[in-house]
GUMARGU-942884 format. One record per atom (N, C-alpha, C, CB): residue in one letter; atom name; x, y, z. Coordinates in steps of 0.2 Angstrom, whole numbers, always signed. Glycine has a CB too. Layout:
// GUMARGU-942884
   residuo   atomo      c1      c2      c3
         a      CA       X       Y       Z
...
//
This chain:
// GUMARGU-942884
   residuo   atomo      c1      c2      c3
         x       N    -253    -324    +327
         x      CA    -256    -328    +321
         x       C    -261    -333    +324
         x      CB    -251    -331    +317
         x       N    -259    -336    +330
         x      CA    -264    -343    +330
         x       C    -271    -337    +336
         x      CB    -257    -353    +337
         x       N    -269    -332    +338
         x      CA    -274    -330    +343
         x       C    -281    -328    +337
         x      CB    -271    -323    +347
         x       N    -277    -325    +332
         x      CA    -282    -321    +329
         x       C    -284    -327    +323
         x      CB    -278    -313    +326
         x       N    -281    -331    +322
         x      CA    -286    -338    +317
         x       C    -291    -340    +323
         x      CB    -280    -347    +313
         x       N    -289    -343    +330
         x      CA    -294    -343    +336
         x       C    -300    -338    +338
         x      CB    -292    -344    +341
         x       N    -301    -331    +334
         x      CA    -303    -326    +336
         x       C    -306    -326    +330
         x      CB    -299    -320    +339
         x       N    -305    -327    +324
         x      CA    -309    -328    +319
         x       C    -312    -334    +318
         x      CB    -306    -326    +315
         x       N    -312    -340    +321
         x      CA    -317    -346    +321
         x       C    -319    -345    +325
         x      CB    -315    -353    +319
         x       N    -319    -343    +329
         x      CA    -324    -343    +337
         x       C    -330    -338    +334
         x      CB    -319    -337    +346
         x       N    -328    -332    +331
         x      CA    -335    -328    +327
         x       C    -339    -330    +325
         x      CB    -334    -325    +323
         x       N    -333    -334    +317
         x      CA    -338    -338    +311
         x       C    -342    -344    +313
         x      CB    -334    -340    +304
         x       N    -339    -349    +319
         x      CA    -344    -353    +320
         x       C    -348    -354    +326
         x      CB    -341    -358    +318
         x       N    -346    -349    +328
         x      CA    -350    -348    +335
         x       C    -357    -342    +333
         x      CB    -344    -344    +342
         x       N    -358    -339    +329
         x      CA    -364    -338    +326
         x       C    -368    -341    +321
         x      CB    -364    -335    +325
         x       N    -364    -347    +319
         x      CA    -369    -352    +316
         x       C    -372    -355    +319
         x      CB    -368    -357    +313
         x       N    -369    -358    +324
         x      CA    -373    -363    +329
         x       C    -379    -358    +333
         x      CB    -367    -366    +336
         x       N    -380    -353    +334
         x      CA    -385    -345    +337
         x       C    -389    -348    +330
         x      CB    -380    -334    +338
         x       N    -389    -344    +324
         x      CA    -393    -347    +319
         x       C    -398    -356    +319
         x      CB    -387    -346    +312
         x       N    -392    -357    +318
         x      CA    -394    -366    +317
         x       C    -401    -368    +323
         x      CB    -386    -373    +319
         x       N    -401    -364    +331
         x      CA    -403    -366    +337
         x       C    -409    -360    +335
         x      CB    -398    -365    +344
         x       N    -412    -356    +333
         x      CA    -416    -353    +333
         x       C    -422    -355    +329
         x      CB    -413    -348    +330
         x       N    -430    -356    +332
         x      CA    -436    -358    +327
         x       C    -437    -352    +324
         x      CB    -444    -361    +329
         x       N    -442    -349    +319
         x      CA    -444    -347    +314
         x       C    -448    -343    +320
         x      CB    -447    -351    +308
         x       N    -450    -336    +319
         x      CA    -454    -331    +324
         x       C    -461    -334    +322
         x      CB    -453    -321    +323
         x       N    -461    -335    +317
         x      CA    -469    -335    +314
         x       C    -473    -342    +312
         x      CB    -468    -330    +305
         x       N    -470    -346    +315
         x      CA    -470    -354    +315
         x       C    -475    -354    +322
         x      CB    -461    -360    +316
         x       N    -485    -357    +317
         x      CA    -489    -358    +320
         x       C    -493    -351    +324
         x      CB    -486    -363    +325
         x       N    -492    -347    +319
         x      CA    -495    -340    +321
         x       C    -500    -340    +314
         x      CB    -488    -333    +322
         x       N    -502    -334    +314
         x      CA    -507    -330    +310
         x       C    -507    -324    +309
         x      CB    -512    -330    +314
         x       N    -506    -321    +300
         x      CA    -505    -313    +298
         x       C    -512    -314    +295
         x      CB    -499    -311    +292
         x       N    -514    -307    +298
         x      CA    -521    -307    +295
         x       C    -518    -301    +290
         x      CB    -528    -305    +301
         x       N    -521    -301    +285
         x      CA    -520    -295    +279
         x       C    -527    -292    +277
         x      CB    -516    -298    +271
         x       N    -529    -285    +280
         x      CA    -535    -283    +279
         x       C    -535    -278    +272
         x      CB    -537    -280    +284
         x       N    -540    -278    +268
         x      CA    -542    -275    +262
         x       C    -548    -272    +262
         x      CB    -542    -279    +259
         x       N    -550    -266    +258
         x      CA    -555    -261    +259
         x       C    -560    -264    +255
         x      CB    -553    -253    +257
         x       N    -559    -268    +251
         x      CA    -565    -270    +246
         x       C    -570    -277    +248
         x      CB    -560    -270    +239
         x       N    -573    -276    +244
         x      CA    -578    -281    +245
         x       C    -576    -286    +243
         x      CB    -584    -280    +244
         x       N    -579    -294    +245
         x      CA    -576    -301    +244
         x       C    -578    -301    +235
         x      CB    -580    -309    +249
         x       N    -573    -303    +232
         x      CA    -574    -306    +225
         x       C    -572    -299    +223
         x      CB    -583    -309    +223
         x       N    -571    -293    +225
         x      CA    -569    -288    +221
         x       C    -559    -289    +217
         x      CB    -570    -281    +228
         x       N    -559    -284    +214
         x      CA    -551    -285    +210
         x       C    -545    -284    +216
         x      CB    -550    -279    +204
         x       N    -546    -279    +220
         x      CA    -542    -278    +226
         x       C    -544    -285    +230
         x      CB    -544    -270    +230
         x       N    -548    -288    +232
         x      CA    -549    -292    +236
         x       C    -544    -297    +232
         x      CB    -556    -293    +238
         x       N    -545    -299    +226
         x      CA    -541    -303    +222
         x       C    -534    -304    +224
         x      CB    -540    -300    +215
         x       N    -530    -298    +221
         x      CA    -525    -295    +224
         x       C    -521    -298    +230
         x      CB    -528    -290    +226
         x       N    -524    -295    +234
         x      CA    -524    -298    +243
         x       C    -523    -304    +244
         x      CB    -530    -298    +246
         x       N    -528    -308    +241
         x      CA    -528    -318    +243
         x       C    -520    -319    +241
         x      CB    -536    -326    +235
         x       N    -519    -316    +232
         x      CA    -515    -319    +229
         x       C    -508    -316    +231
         x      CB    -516    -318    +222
         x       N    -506    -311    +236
         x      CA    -501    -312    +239
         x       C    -501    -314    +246
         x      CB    -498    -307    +237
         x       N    -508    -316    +248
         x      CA    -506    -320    +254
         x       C    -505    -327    +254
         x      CB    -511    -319    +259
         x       N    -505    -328    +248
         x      CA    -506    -334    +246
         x       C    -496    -334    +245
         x      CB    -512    -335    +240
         x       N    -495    -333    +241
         x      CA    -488    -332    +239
         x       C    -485    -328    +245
         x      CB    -488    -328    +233
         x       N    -485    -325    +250
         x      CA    -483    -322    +255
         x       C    -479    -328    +259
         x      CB    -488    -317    +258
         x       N    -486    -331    +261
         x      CA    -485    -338    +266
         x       C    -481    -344    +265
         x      CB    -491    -342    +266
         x       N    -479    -341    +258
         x      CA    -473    -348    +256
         x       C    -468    -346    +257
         x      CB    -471    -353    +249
         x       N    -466    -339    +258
         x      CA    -458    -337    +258
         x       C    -457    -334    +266
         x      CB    -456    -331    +251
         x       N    -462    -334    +270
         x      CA    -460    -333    +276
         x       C    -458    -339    +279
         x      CB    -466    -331    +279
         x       N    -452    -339    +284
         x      CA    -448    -344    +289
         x       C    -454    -345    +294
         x      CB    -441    -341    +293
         x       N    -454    -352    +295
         x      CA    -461    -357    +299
         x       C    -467    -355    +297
         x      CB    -462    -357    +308
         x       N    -468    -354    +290
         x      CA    -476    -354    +283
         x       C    -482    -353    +289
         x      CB    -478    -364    +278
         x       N    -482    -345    +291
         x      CA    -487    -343    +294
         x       C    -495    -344    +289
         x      CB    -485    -336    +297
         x       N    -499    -345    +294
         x      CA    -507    -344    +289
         x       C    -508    -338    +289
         x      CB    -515    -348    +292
         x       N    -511    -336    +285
         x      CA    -513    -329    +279
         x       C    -520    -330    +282
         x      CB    -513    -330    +269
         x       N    -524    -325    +282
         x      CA    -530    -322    +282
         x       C    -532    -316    +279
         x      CB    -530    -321    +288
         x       N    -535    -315    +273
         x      CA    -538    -308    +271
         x       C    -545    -307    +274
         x      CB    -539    -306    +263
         x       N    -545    -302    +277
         x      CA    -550    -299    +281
         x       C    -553    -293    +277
         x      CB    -548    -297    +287
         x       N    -562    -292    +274
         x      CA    -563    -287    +271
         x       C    -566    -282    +275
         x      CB    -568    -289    +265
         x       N    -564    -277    +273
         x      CA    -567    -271    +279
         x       C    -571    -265    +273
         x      CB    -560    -267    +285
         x       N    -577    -264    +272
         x      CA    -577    -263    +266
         x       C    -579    -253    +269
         x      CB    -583    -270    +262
         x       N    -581    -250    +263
         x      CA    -585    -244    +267
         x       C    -578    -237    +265
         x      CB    -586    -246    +278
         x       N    -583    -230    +266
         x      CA    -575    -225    +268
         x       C    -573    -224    +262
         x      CB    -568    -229    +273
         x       N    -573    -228    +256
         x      CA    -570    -227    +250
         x       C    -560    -232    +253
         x      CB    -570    -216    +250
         x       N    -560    -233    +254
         x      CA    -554    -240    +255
         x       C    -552    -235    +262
         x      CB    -545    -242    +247
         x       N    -554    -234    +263
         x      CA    -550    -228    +272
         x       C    -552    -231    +276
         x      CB    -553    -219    +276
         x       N    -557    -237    +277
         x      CA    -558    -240    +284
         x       C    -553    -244    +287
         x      CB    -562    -244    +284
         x       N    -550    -248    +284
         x      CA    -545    -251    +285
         x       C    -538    -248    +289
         x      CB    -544    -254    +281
         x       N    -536    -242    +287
         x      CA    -530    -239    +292
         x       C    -533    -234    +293
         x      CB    -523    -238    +289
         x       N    -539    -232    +295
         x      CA    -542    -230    +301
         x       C    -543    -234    +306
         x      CB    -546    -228    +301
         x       N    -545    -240    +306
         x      CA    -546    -244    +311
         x       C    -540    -248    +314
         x      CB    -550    -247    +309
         x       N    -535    -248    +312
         x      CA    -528    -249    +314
         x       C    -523    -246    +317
         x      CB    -526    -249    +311
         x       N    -526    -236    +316
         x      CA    -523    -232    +320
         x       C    -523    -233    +325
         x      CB    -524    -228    +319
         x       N    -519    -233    +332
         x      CA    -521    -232    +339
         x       C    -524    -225    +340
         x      CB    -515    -233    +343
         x       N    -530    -224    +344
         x      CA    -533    -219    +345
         x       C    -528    -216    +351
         x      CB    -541    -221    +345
         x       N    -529    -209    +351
         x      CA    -523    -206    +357
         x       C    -527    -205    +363
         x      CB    -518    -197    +356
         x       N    -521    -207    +368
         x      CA    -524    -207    +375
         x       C    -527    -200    +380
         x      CB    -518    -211    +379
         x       N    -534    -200    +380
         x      CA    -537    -197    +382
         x       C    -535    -192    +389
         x      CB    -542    -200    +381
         x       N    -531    -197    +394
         x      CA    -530    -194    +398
         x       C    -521    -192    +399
         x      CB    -535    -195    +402
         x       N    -518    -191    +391
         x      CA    -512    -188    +392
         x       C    -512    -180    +391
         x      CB    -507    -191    +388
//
């Protein structure tokens, strides 16, 4: 009885203390969020207003960035994102 109450608070509070010691991954970093449309467009709208709202519920309130990449019909953007394959495999 007393092993297995010691085997069960050794768990529950020995991974609080792992939580509690841990910073935020994204504390003092930068998401950029790219978009196909042009500045002032409805999609570009869009974008701001969930990076804007994005940046408050992320752990250590990373800065947001939307980046317009305009052109392609909206395809520029995850085209240019794709990693191109390595030529000499």
């Amino acid at each position: 009885m007393n092993k297995a109450l010691l085997c069960v608070s050794l768990v529950l509070f020995g991974s609080v203390a792992q939580v509690a010691a841990q910073t935020p991954y994204y504390q003092g970093k930068t998401i950029a969020m790219i978009t196909g449309s042009q500045a002032g467009d409805l999609f570009d709208l869009y974008a701001r207003m969930v990076a804007m709202h994005m940046a408050k519920h992320i752990p250590g309130n990373p800065n947001t960035v939307v980046q317009n990449m305009t052109g392609a019909g909206h395809m520029s953007p995850p085209i240019s994102s794709t990693p191109s394959p390595n030529p000499t495999a």
